[in-house]
Every structure is written in C-alpha cells, then in structure tokens.
LOKOLKOL-904483 format. One record per residue (C-alpha): residue in three letters; x, y, z. Coordinates in pm, whole numbers, plus 50000, padded with zeros to 5 digits. Example, Ala and Ser with C-alpha at 12.3 -4.5 7.8 and 13.67 -1.06 7.14 Angstrom:
ALA512304955050780SER513674989450714
END
This chain:
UNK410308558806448UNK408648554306817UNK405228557306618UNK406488527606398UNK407488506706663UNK404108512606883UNK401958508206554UNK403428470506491UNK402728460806810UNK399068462106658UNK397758449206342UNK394938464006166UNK391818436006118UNK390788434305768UNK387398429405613UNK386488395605755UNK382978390905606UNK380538389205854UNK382378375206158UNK382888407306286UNK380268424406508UNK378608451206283UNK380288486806387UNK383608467806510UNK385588460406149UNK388458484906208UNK388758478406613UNK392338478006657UNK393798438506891UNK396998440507069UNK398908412006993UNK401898400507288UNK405338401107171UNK406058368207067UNK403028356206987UNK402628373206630UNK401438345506411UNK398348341106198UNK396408331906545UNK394718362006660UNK391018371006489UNK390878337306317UNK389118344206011UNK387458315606014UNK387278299606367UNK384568271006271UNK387228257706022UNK390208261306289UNK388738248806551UNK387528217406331UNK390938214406227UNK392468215006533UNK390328191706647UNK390418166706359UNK394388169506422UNK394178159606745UNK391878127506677UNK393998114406374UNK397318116706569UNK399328141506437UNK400018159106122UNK402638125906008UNK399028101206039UNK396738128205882UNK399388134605545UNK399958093805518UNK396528088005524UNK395748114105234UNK398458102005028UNK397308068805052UNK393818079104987UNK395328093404630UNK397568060904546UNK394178035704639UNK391888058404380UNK394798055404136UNK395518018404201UNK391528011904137UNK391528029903851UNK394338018003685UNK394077978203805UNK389807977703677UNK391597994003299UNK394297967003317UNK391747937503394UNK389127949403148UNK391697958902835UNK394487937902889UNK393737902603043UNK393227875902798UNK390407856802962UNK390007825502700UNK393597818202742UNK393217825603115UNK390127800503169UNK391767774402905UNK389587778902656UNK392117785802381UNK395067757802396UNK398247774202434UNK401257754902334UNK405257764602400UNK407157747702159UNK410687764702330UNK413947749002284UNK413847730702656UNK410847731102738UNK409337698502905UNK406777683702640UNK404747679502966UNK404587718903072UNK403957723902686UNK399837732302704UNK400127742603112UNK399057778203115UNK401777806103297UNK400257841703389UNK402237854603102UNK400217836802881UNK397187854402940UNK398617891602984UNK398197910202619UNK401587927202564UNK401967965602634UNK401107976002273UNK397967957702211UNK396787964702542UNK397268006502422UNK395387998702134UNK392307980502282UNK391848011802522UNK392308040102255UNK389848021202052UNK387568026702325UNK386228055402359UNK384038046802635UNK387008040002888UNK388348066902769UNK385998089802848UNK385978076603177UNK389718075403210UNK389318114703189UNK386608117603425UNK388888098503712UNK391698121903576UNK389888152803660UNK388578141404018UNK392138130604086UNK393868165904065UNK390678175404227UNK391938156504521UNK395568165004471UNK395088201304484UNK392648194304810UNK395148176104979UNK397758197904923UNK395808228205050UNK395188199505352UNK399238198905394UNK399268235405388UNK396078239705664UNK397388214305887UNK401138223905899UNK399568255906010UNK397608235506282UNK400978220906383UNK402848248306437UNK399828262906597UNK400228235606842UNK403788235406915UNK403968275906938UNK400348284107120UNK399488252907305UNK402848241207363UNK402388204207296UNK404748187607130UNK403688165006863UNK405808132507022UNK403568142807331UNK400058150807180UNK398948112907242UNK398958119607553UNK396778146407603UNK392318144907584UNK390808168107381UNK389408181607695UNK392948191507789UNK393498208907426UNK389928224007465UNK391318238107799UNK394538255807645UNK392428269207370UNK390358286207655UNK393358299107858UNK395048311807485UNK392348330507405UNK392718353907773UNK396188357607597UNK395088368007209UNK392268372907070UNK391528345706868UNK387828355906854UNK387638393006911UNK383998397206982UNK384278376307268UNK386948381007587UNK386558344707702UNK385268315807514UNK383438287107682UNK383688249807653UNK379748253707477UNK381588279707233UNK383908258107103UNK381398228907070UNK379758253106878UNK381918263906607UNK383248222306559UNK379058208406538UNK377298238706379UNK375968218806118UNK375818183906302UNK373588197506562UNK371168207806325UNK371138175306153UNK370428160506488UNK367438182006524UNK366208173706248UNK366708140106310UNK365328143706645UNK362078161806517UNK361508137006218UNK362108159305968UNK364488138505856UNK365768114905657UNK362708103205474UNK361068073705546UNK360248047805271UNK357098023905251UNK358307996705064UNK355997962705004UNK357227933505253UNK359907952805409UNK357537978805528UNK358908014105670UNK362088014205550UNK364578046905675UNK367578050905430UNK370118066205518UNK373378068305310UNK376928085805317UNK375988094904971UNK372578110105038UNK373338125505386UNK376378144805173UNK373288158104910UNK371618167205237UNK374498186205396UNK375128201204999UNK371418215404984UNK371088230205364UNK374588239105445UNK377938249605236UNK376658239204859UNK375418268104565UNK372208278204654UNK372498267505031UNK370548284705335UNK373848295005463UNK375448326205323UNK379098314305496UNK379848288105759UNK378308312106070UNK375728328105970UNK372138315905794UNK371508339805547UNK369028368305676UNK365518360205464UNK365628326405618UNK364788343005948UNK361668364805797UNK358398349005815UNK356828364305473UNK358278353205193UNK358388313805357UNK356588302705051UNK358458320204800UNK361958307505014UNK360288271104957UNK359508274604628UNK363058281204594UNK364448249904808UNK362378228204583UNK364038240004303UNK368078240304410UNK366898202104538UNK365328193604220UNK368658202604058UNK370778184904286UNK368738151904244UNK368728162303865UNK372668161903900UNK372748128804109UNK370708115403823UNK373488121803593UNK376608112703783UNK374858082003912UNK376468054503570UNK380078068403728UNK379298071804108UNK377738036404092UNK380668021403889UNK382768038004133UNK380558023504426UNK380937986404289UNK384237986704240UNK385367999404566UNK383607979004768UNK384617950804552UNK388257953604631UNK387377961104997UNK385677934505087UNK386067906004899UNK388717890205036UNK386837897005371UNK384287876405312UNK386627850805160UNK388507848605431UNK385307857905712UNK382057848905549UNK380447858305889UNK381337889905881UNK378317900005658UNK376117885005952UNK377937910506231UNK376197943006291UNK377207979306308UNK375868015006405UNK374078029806120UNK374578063005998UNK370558068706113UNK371288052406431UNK374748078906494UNK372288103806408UNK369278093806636UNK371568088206949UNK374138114906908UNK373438141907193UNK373278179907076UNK376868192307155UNK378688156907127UNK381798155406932UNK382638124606726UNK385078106806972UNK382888108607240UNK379708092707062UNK381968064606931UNK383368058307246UNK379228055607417UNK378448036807098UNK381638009507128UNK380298004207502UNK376677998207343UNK377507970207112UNK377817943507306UNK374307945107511UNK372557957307183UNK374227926106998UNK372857903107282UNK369507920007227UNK369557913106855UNK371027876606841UNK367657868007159UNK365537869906872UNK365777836606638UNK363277825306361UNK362467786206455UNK361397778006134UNK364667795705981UNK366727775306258UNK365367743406112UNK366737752905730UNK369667765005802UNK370277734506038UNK369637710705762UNK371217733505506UNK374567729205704UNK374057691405751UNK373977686505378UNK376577709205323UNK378847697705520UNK378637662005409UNK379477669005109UNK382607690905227UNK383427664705435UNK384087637205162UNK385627664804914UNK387817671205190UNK388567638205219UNK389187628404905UNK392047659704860UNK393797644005161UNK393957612504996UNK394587618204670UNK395627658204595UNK395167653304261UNK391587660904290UNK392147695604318UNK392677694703969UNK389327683703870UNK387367715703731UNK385247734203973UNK386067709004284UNK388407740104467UNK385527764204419UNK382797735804541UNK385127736004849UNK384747772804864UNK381597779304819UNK380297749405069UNK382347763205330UNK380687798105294UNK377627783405294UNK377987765205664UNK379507799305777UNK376197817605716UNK373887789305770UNK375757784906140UNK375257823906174UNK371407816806195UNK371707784306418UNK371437803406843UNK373457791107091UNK371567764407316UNK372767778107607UNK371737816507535UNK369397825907836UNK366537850507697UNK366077883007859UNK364507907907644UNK363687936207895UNK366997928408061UNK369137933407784UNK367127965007659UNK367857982307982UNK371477973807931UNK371057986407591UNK369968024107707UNK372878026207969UNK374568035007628UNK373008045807388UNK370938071107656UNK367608070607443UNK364688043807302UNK361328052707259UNK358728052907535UNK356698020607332UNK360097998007391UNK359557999507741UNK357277965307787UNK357417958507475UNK361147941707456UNK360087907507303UNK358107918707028UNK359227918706654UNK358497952906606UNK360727966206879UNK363397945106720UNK362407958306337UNK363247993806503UNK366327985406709UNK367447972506376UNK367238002006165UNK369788022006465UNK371927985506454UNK372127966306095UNK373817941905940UNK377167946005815UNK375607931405467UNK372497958205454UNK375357988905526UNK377197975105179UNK373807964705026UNK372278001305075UNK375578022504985UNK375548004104652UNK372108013404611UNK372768044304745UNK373388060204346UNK370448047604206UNK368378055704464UNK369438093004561UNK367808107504328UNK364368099204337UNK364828104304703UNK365698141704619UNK363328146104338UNK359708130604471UNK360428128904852UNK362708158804975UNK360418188404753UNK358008181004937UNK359468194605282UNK360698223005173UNK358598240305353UNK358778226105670UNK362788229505615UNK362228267405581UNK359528268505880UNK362138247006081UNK365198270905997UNK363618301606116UNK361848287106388UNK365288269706561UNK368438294406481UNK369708318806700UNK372658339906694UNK375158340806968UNK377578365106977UNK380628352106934UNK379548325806780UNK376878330206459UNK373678315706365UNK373068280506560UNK370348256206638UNK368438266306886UNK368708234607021UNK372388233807080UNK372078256607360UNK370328228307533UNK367558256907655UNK365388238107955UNK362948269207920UNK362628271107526UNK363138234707462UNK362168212707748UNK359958189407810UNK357508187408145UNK357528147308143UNK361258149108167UNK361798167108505UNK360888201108310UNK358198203608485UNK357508242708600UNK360648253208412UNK359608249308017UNK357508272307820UNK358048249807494UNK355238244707328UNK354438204507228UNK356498216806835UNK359348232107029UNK360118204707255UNK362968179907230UNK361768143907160UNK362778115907387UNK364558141207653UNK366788150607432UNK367478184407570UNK367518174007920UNK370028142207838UNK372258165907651UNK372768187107890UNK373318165608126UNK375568147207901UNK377898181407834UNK377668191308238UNK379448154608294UNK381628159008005UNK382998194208066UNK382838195508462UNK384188233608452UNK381528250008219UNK378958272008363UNK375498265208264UNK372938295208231UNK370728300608500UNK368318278408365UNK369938248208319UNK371648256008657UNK367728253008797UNK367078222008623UNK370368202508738UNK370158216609105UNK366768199409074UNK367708170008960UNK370908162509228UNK367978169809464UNK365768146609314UNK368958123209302UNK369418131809709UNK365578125409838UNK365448090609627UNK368618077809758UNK367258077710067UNK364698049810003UNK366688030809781UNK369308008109873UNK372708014410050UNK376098016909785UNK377607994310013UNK374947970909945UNK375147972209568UNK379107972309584UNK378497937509765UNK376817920909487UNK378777939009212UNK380347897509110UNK377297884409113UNK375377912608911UNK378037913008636UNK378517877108607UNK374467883108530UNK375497902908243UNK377947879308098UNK380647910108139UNK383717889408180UNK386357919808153UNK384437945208363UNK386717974708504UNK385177990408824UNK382828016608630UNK381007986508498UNK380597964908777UNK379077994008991UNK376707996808658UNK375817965208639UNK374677958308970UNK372577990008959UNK371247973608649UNK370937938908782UNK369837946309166UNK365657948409086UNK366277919008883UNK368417902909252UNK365507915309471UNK362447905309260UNK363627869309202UNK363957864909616UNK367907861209597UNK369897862709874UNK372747892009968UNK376087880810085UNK374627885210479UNK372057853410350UNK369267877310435UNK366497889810170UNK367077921810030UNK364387947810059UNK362887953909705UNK364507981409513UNK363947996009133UNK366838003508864UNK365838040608973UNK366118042509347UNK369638017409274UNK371108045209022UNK370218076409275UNK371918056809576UNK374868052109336UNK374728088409175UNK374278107409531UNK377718084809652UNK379528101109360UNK378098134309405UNK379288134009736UNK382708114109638UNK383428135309327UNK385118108009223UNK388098106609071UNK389748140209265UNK389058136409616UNK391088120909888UNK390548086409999UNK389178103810339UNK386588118610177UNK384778096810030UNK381818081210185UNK381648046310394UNK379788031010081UNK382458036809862UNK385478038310057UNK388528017209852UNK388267990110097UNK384447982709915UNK384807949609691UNK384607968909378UNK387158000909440UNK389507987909614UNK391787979909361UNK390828015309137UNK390898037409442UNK394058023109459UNK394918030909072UNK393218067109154UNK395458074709474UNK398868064809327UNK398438076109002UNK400008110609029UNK403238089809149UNK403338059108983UNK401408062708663UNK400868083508329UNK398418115408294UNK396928092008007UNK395878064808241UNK394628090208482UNK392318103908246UNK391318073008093UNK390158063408428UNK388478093208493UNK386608092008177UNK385108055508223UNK384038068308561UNK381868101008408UNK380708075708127UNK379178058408402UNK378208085308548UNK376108096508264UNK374878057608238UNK373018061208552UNK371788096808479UNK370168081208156UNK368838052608339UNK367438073808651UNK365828100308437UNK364548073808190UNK362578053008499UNK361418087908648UNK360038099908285UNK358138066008263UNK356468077608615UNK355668105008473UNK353908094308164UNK352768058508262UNK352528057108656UNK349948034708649UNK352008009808392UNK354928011608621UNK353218007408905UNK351897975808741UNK354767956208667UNK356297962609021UNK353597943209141UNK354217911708905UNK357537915508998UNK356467912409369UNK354197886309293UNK357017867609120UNK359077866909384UNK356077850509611UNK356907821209401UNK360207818409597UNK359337826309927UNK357347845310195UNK359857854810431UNK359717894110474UNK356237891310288UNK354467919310514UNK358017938610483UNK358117941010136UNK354447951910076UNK354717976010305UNK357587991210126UNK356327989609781UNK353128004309870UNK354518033810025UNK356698041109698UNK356308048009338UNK358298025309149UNK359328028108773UNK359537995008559UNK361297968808594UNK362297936008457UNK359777905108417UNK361167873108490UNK359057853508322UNK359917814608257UNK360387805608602UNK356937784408686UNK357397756508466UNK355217723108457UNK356987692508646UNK356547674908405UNK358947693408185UNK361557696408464UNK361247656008507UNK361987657108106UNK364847677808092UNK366467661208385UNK366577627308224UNK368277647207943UNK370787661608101UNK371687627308301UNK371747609508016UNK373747636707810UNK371227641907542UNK371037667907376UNK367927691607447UNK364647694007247UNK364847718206971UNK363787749306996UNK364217750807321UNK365367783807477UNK366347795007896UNK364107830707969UNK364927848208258
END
C-alpha cells in the first residue's frame, strides 16, 4: 500500500511522438502534490503555449467563446439572408414594375398602388418551391452545410482547449481571469518560466528561456519571415502598366502555410520537427520533384473550390463594407499594413502584439510620406470633377429643401448619393495647401518604426519609385479588398506556373536554415538570431560573422532582431555571441556619444522638434525621439537653441548615441531619481512630468500604467537603436555618399549665416557623419517671395500647384 502511494506521486510518460529525447520515453517526472493536472510533459507545447498566448491577447476565455459563436451565427446569417434575397424577393413588384393594387375593405384609394415590403416578399411556400427547384442552390446550400459543422465541431474542440487554458491559468499561474487585463504577456511569459522550475512542463529541458517560448509560439512565422527576408517569397508578378506587382493574400499565404507546414504532404512530419530527408543533401531533386507535385495539387484544388470560395469572397465583403463606404466613401482612399508589408518588417522572434503595436506607431509618419506625393495633373481633374459635382448637388439639395417632394422623382435620391461619393473621393486626391514637403524627413520618421527600408531609399525619398515600393508594405484600403477578391481566381495559377518552379530552392532553403534545439525541435536557423552564422559585416558584424553573402540576413535583419528581443525581454541571456556583438555596440553607443550632442541639449528643444513633426499628442518617449530625429535638421538650417547661441552640427547618429548612452546609464524606468544622469534628471523639460509618473507609480498608480510606461520607453529605445545602426550601416557601405550630403547640409546652412563658420568645419571634418536631411527649397528667387507676399496681404489664394519643401 506504501508502494501505491509512492508510485502516484509519479506518472508514467506515454508515447509522445517525437517530442521526447530519443532514449528518454519511459523517464519517470515527479509531479508536486497539488499540482496534478494535465500540465506537466505537455504533449504538445507549440499548441499550448500558442494557446495560452492567444488567450491572453483576446481577453479571456468569455471574449474568445463570444467571438466564435458569433463567427458561426454571421456565416449562417450570410448564408441564409443571400438564399432569401435570391429565391424569395419579388424584385418587379419591389422596383414597381408590376402595379400592385389593394382593393381592402378600408383602405385609402390613395395608398391603393403604394408598394409595402410585404408586397414584394413571396410567401413561405413558394419561396420552398423556387429553391427545391434549384438544384444549383441547393447544391450549394449543402456545401455551406458541411463547412458549418466543420466549424461547429472546431469551435467546440476550441471551448474544450481553452477552458483547459483557463483553468491552467487560474490553478498554475494564479491569475484570475477578472485580473488577467492587467497583466503583459511578458509578466505571463515570466510565470510560465518560474512554473516550469516547479513541473516539468517540457521534460527535456530544466529551465526554459524567454527565446524558448518565442520559439514554440513563431515556429512557422519565423520561417515565413526568412523567406520573406531572403526573397524566396511570395512571388513577384510582372504585370503590363502596373509593373512588379507582389501579391500577397490571406488566401494564398494559407496555401503557402498548407504546402510547407501542417497540410498532407507537408515538409513537417508534426508541429516540431521537419521531417528527416529534408535535412539530407542527396535526394534534393527527387524531394523537389515531389514539392512540385503536392503544389500542383493544391493549386489543382484551389482551381476547383475557387466558383464557391469566390462567391463566398463577394459576398462577405459585400455585407462588410458596404455600408462603410456609404456612410465613409473615404475610407477606400485610407491606407493599411499589408500582409507583405507585416511580413517584410516583422523581426525574427516578434510576437503579433508587439509588431502591431511598432506598426500602429508607424502609420502616421508613413501616411505623411504617402499623402507628400500628389499627381498635378490628377489635382487639376479631380478639382474640376468636384466643382461640377458639387453644383449640381448643390441645386438638388436645394430643391429637396424647398420642395421635399422631389425626393420622389425616380433616381434624384440616388443622384444625391452618388454625387456626394463622388466629391468624397475626388477631395481625397485634392493635398492640403498648407502640407510642407519633406521627403527625407518623413522617411527617417518612417524607419523609427518600422526598423528597416532598403539601402536605395536612403537619398532617394522623392522619387516615384521609392514611393511605388513603400506602397506595396502600405496600400490602399481599396487594393487590400480589390486583391482578396481576386485572391480565388488568381491562387491558382500562382501555385501552378509560379510556385513549381522554386521547389527547389524551397528544399535547398529548408535544409540549409533548420536546426534542432533541444527542447525545442526543428527551427529556422534564423530565429536564433546567430551574429556568427547569420550576420552581416556592414552591420557592425564586422570580425564576428562567418556567413557567407547566401547565409546572411538582408537589411540587418539579424542584428535588429536581436536587438529588438534583448530590449523586449531585458532578463534573457544571449549566447556568447550575441553577448560580443551587443557589448560592442553599447561601446560603439559610449565612444559616439561623446562627440555628439549633450541630452540636456536635445531635452531643450524637445517642443520645438516635435512641433516639427506635427506630433500634437506626444508622451515623453516621443518627444525625446523626435528631437533626436529633428536636431540635424535644427543644426543644418542655422537655428538657434534656447541659450540664442548656434548649435554645433550634429547627425541623427551621434543625437541617438547621446540619447541611448543616457538610458544605458539611467536604465530607465527602475532606477531612483538619484541615479539618473544630469541630462535626464526629472527636472529636464521633457521628464519632468514622467519621472514624476515613474517615481509615484508604485504608490499612486496601477501595475498596468507602470508597464505601459515602461513599454513606450523600450519602444523608443529600440527606435533609436534602429536609427543609430541604420546611419552607421550607411557609413559602412556608402561613406563617401554620407560624407557628401553632410557637406550640402553645411553648405546650406552658409545660406543663413557665418557665425561659428571656422567652428563648424572644423568639427565636421574631424568626424564621419552618416546622412542626413536636405533642406532643399529654401533659396528662392525674390521675385517669387515679392509674389507670394502680395498674396497673402491681399488674402488670395496661392498659385496652384504650389507646394512648402523643407
């Protein structure tokens, strides 16, 4: 009986497929009393640590179950409202084109022909008939049918998985779900690391690591970012007057995950491991030969679906956003991320909340960037598109307020409508007269957020092709709808004529980039954010990378990342190689501080620098960005600091590594107010009133706020990483440019003045400076300036086409 009682204190593991460590399937785990649930050796820890993760982003198992009951009442309300308008609406009676007359005993000989809604529904038994006389709708009835118990069965496997992941937090985490609000994932992520000291949730492993858990939640994602990231994919299209075209579509990205990841015939043989003659190097052909064929099928199968997937397509977008653009029309005209663009900027290791969050902050300057760039001849149409347009509105509108009987005239309410969307989209195209045009400016802003842009943007900021690119990461609302409806039709031969033929370099790129890490499985090799397999020497790698020109990151990508996940996850250990690389960088950051100007300095002019960028809302993390941003721009146009004395020329990079080394030394937000540095002590312009936030927060203020604050602060931090490492790269692989436009900047600023002349050239010449910002526009013919001056005097309005440039 003793025995008894000492065995359950263990429990046997079972056959667990291949998560186990070879040699370890009948190791014995001691489980603590108490804590004898389902949670230790997770059979599948990819899928729990998803779900656990997915919980705590949608709010709680009460947000996640609503939303997936919804999800099965909107397919069944689309469904059965398309049958109902198709097989039971009476559309002559409903347009008037069959007189209808109630003869009812008291009914007003005037209401006798008026048409009632009634009138044009087909009762209940004629509308039965009509659809079993069809066999087409019924055959398409049953379809929908089918994929709905699909989906009922899937979400209530979903209720089952995620009460699990409830009680799972309640019982192991100990967060209550009135109080999980309230808590960051990196708080979670830190109770999931002290659990598993308790029980083994992974038994191959005694500790798991912030870059483990990353791991098992973006297996799959990080690949597709390499990919991505090595132009492998998605497939580009050459298409006449559009030119390079990249689609990329929910609906095709889901055939790509299919093919490479969890689909029949798949490269994976489970969800952690790549299956083992993927990693052999002699039968590549023969493995290719095989991809070509499992795609060919898929696009075959696309092919066939695509009639129901495209109805499906039409009709859901037509009930989402019609009444959008009824009630918005310019809502086509705003812009969003594109699933490319998520793709292209998303850092290897960065979970979903966090890239949203980088992107949000990103829209604004990228959406400045966009709107710089107008078509004059296009601002001509649309300006005399709207002037006709809205005369006519104008007297229709009139008329209705005089008489509203004219409403009743046929087709007058939809001329009305229709006018009125046409000013909204012709206005869209009209720019601002006010908008000041900075190009390079804005760009820089830009890539304090999104953290990458191709070295050819740099210089090149007012060109149309810069702007074509930009616009394939940041599209219109109106292509995203335009290209998911086309995204059916269009699959297919994408799989079929364009995807065979990289089968092999999918296969060469497979073996080439997975490792296994115990613990862990098969991963990109890129995920471990390797400085010595995957650097790159023009981005501080330097003496520390073996990689080879095909094993290198594009566009810093390794060396951003892992910067990126150091700033993110403060307490994770990097390996010694990435220890190297960031020692050498905070030294780098330390030695260019030095020349560069004081914090104290840059706090100073923090008002001035974001009322530069239009930033009306700015919290303190932004203002200390934006001057760093701003302050070449200050110092190259011969402004004036608040002491009214010229301020020693300075570059976006030497600004950022005065800034960076202050919060190095600061380690803001957990140090005391006597710790931090004389730049950035609280009674600075910018921190006073967040140093005050930071300091009484413990006291005064929720854990949420604290962390909210906290995270803004490392956002910024990472800002200023991107920017510094971006200027030094550029010194690195076009001194000679950069070196070049400091001097036009200098030059510029001889326009203004010549005080501290000998000063100035003294200190550019003894430093390598990165690129910065032309101000062109500023030497203007006085003629011109006489010109506008009588304008403004005389309140006219300006010449068209006329534009500021800074």
């Amino acid at each position: 009986m003793a025995n008894l009682e000492a065995y359950q204190e263990y429990q046997r593991i079972e056959d667990f497929e291949e998560d186990s460590p070879p040699g370890e399937e009948d190791l014995l785990v001691h489980v603590p009393e108490g804590l004898k649930d389902s949670w230790h050796h997770i059979k599948n820890l990819d899928n729990f640590f998803t779900r656990i993760y997915h919980f705590h982003q949608k709010n709680g198992f009460a947000c996640m179950m609503l939303s997936e009951f919804f999800e099965l009442v909107q397919f069944l309300f689309v469904v059965t409202f398309t049958t109902f308008l198709v097989n039971c609406v009476e559309y002559d009676v409903l347009f008037a084109n069959r007189a209808v007359n109630h003869t009812g005993p008291g009914q007003n000989p005037l209401d006798r022909n008026k048409v009632t809604l009634p009138d044009a529904i087909l009762p209940s038994q004629q509308c039965t008939q009509r659809i079993q006389e069809n066999s087409w709708i019924i055959f398409l009835l049953i379809m929908a049918a089918i994929f709905w118990i699909y989906r009922l069965v899937k979400v209530f496997c979903n209720v089952l998985s995620y009460w699990e992941i409830r009680q799972f937090y309640i019982k192991a985490l100990k967060i209550q779900m009135d109080e999980l609000c309230n808590f960051t994932w990196q708080e979670v992520q830190d109770r999931l690391i002290s659990l598993q000291r308790e029980q083994q949730m992974c038994i191959h492993k005694k500790e798991l690591t912030e870059l483990d858990i990353y791991h098992r939640i973006l297996r799959f994602k990080n690949y597709m970012v390499a990919m991505i990231n090595k132009s492998l994919l998605p497939v580009q299209l050459q298409l006449p007057l559009l030119g390079n075209v990249v689609f990329l579509t929910q609906g095709l990205k889901y055939n790509f995950e299919l093919i490479l990841f969890w689909g029949p015939g798949s490269l994976f043989q489970n969800k952690w491991n790549l299956h083992p003659k993927y990693k052999r190097n002699g039968n590549r052909l023969e493995l290719a030969q095989q991809l070509s064929r499992v795609i060919l099928l898929m696009g075959l199968a696309n092919l066939l679906l695509c009639p129901f997937i495209l109805v499906w397509q039409v009709l859901y977008a037509f009930f989402s956003y019609t009444e959008v653009i009824r009630r918005e029309p310019g809502s086509l005209g705003a812009r969003r991320w594109s699933l490319y663009g998520h793709l292209y900027l998303r850092h290897f290791n960065e979970l979903d909340h966090e890239l949203h969050g980088r992107l949000g902050r990103g829209y604004k300057p990228t959406s400045k960037y966009m709107n710089s760039f107008t078509s004059p001849l296009l601002t001509v149409l649309a300006k005399n598109v709207a002037f006709f347009s809205g005369s006519v509105l104008a007297v229709l509108i009139a008329l209705t307020v005089y008489d509203e009987d004219v409403l009743t005239v046929q087709h007058i309410l939809t001329a009305i409508t229709v006018l009125g969307v046409v000013i909204t989209i012709t206005r869209s195209f009209i720019p601002d007269e006010h908008m000041v045009w900075c190009p390079e400016q804005l760009l820089q802003c830009m890539l304090a957020h999104i953290h990458y842009m191709p070295d050819h943007w740099r210089g090149s900021a007012n060109k149309s092709e810069t702007r074509d690119e930009v616009a394939q990461l940041f599209q219109y609302k109106a292509v995203f709808i335009l290209e998911e409806l086309l995204s059916p039709i269009v699959t297919p031969f994408i799989l079929i004529f364009l995807l065979r033929n990289k089968s092999l370099e999918i296969i060469d790129f497979f073996r080439n980039f997975t490792v296994e890490v115990v613990g862990v499985g098969d991963i990109c090799s890129f995920a471990q954010m390797d400085i010595r397999r995957h650097g790159n020497p023009t981005w501080m790698s330097a003496g520390q990378t073996e990689a080879s020109v095909y094993q290198q990151a594009e566009n810093g990508k390794t060396e951003l990342s892992l910067m990126h996940f150091t700033i993110k996850n403060p307490r994770w250990q990097p390996p010694q190689e990435s220890s190297v690389f960031i020692s050498q960088l905070k030294e780098k950051v330390q030695h260019d501080a030095q020349s560069g100007p004081s914090t104290q300095l840059l706090l100073s002019e923090a008002p001035l620098c974001t009322s530069l960028q239009s930033n009306e809302s700015a919290t303190g993390p932004d203002n200390l960005l934006a001057s760093v941003l701003a302050h070449p721009i200050l110092t190259a146009s011969g402004l004036q600091g608040r002491d009214h004395h010229f301020i020693p020329p300075s570059t976006a990079a030497s600004a950022a590594a005065s800034v960076l080394a202050s919060l190095s030394a600061s380690q803001l937000p957990h140090t005391s107010r006597s710790r931090l540095p004389s730049s950035i002590h609280p009674e600075s312009t910018m921190y006073r009133s967040d140093r005050t936030i930071i300091d009484s927060m413990s006291n005064s203020e929720s854990r949420s706020r604290s962390h909210a604050l906290y995270s803004e602060f490392a956002s910024a931090e990472m800002s200023l990483h991107a920017i510094y490492m971006h200027e030094l790269h550029q010194q690195n692989f076009h001194p000679q440019r950069s070196s070049g436009q400091w001097q036009s900047a200098v030059q510029m600023r001889d326009l203004h003045t010549n005080t501290g002349l000998q000063a100035h050239r003294g200190l550019g010449s003894s430093m390598s400076m990165p690129t910065v910002v032309h101000l062109g526009g500023w030497e203007e013919e006085e003629e011109e300036e006489d010109e506008d001056d009588q304008e403004i005097n005389s309140g006219s309005t300006p010449k068209q086409g006329t534009r500021s440039s800074c």
